[in-house]
Each structure stands twice: as structure tokens, then as C-alpha cells.
C-alpha positions in Angstrom: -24.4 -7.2 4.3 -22.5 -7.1 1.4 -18.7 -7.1 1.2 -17.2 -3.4 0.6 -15.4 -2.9 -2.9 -11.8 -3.5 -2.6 -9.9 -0.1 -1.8 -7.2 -1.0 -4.9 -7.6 -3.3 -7.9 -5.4 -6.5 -7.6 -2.9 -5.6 -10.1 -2.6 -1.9 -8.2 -2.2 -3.6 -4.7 0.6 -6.1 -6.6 2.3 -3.1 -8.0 2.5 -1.6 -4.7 3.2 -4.6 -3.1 6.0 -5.3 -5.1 7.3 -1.6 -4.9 7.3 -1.4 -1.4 9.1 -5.0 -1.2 12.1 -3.7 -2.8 12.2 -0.8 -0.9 12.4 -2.7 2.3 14.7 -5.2 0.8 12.4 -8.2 0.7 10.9 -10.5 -1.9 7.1 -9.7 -2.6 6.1 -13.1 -1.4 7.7 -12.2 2.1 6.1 -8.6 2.3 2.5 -10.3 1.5 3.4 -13.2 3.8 4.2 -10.4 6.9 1.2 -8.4 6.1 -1.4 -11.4 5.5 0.0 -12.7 9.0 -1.2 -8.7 10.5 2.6 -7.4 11.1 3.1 -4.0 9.3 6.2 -3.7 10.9 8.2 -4.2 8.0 6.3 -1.2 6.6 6.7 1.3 9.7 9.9 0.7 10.9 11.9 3.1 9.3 9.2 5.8 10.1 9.3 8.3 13.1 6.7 7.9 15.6 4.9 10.3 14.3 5.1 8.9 10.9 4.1 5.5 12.7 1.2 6.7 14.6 -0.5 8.3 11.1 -0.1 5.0 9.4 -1.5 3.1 12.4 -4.8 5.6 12.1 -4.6 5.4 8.3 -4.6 1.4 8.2 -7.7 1.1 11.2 -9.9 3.4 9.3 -10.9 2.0 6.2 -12.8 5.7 5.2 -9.7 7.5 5.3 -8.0 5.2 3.7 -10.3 4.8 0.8 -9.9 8.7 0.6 -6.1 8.7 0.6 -6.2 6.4 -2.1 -8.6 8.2 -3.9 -6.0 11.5 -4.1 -5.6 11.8 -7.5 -1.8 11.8 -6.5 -1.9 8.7 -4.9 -4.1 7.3 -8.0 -1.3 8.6 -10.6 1.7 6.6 -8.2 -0.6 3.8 -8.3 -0.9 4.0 -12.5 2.7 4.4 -12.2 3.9 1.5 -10.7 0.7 -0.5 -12.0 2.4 0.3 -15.7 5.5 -0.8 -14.4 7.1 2.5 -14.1 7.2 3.1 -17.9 6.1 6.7 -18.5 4.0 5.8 -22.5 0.7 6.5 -20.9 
């Protein structure tokens, strides 16, 4: 069976790495480190448990979550940070 196409490009998954990193208050290494290791902790905590339970569903089905990130919202955050957050197209 062949391996599905990866949901973000690397540079869009490093961009949103990196954004969510400072959010949180921790390096980019650390964040990958924490996720690569399977705790999204670091990513949920400050939601509500509602807000914890969507991500959960979000993150164990890889359909919706190809969709979500296939919002052309989503997409244009994505450009955003993948561009560094410089708004010259």
C-alpha cells in the first residue's frame, strides 16, 4: 500500500511548528521533540474541554484533518506563516 501524501508540505508544517512553539513558550525543537514522542499536551492545554475533545477527533482522523487543512482559510494562515508573516505576496 502506498504511503498517503503528507497532509502539509515540510516548510508549512515548520512554519506552523515554529508558530505554535512561540505561542506556547517553547523552542521549536522542544514542541517537535513533545509531539514526535505522541504528547499534544503542550498543544491542548490551554483549551476548554470542549476545545480539547475537537482536537482529539481532529488529530485521530486523518480525513477530517486533511479537510481542515484544505480550508482555504487554513491554506492562507499556512502561506502566511510559511512566508514568514511578511504580507508581499
Amino acid at each position: 500500500m502506498d504511503d498517503p501524501k503528507p497532509v502539509l508540505s515540510e516548510g508549512q508544517a515548520n512554519a506552523l511548528l515554529a508558530a505554535a512553539a512561540q505561542k506556547l513558550g517553547k523552542s521549536p525543537e522542544a514542541l517537535r521533540a513533545q509531539l514526535q514522542s505522541g504528547g499534544i499536551g503542550a498543544l491542548t492545554d490551554s483549551l476548554d474541554e470542549a476545545g480539547r475533545e475537537r482536537a482529539a477527533a481532529l488529530l485521530n482522523d486523518p480525513q477530517a484533518l486533511r479537510q481542515a487543512l484544505g480550508d482555504p482559510r487554513v491554506q492562507a494562515v499556512l502561506a502566511h506563516l510559511t512566508k514568514g508573516g511578511r504580507r508581499d505576496g
